[in-house]
C-alpha positions in Angstrom: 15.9 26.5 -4.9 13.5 29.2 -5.3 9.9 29.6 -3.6 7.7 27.7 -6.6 10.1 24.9 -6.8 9.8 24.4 -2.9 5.8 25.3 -2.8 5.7 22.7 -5.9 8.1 20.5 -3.3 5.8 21.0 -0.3 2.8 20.3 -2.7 4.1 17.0 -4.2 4.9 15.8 -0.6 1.8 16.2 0.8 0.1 14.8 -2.4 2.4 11.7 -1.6 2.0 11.8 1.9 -1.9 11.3 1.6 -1.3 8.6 -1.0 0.8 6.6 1.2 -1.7 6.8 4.0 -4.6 5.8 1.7 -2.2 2.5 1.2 -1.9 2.0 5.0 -6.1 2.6 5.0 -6.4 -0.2 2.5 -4.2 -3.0 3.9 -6.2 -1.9 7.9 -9.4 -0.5 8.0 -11.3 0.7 4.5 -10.0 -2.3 2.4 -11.9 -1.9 -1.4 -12.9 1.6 -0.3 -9.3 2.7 0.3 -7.9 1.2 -2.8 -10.9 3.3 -5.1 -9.6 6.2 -3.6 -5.8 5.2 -4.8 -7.3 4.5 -8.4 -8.8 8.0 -8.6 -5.9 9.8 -8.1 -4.1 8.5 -11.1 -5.5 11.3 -13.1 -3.9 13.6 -10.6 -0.7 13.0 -10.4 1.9 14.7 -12.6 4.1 12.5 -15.0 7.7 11.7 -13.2 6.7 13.1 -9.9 7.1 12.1 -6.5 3.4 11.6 -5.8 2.8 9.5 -9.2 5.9 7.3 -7.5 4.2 6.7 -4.3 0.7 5.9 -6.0 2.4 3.4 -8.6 4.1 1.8 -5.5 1.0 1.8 -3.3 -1.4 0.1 -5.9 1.5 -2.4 -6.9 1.7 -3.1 -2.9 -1.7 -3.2 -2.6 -2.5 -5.4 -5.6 0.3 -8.3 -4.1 -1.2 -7.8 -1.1 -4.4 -8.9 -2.3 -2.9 -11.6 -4.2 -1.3 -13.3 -1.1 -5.1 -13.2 0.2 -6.8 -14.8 -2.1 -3.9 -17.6 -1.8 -4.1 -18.2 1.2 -8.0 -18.2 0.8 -7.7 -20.8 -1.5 -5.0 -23.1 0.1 -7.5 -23.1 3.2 -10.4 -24.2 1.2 -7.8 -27.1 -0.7 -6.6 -27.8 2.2 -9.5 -29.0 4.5 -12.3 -25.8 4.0 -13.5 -23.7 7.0 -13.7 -26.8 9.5 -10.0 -27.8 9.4 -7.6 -26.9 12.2 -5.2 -25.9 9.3 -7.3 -23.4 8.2 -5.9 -21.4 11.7 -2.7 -22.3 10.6 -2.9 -20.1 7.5 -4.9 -17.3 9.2 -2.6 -17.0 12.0 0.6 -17.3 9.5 -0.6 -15.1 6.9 -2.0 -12.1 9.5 1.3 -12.3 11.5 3.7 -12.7 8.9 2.6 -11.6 5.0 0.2 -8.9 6.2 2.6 -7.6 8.6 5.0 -7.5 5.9 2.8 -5.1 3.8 1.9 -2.8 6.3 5.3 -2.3 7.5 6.1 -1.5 3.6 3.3 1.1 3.5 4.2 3.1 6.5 7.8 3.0 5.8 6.2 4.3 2.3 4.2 6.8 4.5 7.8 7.8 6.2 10.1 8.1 3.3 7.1 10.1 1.3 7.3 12.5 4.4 10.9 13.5 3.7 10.2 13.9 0.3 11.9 10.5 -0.8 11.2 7.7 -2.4 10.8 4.4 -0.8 13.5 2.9 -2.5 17.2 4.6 -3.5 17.8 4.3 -7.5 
């Protein structure tokens, strides 16, 4: 491998590196904000690159993610509103079990964009 193909190596895993932690930022502490940020960058990313990869599976995550939210949001509401004891149910459940889920898919994203891979083998 010669020294562009590993700079242009280097570059795309840190370009995929920030876009997986983006991800993580979404599902924890800036959501909205976070997820802006990940639509910008589309126009950044070379075609067929390892970056584009890791934004395309970030948004997709991202985008269920918020699906299963606004699910849950509305099965509580069905389901006896804001003054139900079910509606813990579902926030407990959904917080310790879906969201869980997603951010253990974005940091293993944030892992596997670290060594340059992608998250899953094809």
């Amino acid at each position: 491998m010669n020294l562009q193909a590993r700079i242009q190596s280097k570059e795309q895993i840190n370009q995929a590196s920030v876009i997986a932690l983006w991800s993580i930022l979404n599902l924890t502490f800036l959501p909205g904000l976070a997820f802006i940020i990940l639509l910008m960058k589309l126009n950044t990313c070379q075609a067929n690159s390892l970056s584009e990869y890791h934004l395309k599976f970030a948004i997709k995550l991202n985008l269920i993610a918020a699906g299963a939210l606004i699910v849950v949001s509305i099965l509580m509401i069905l389901l006896g509103g804001f003054n139900s004891g079910w509606t813990w149910v579902f926030v407990i459940t959904y917080f310790v079990l879906v969201h869980t889920i997603f951010i253990v898919l974005a940091v293993w994203a944030l892992i596997r964009s670290w060594s340059g891979n992608k998250v899953f083998k094809q």
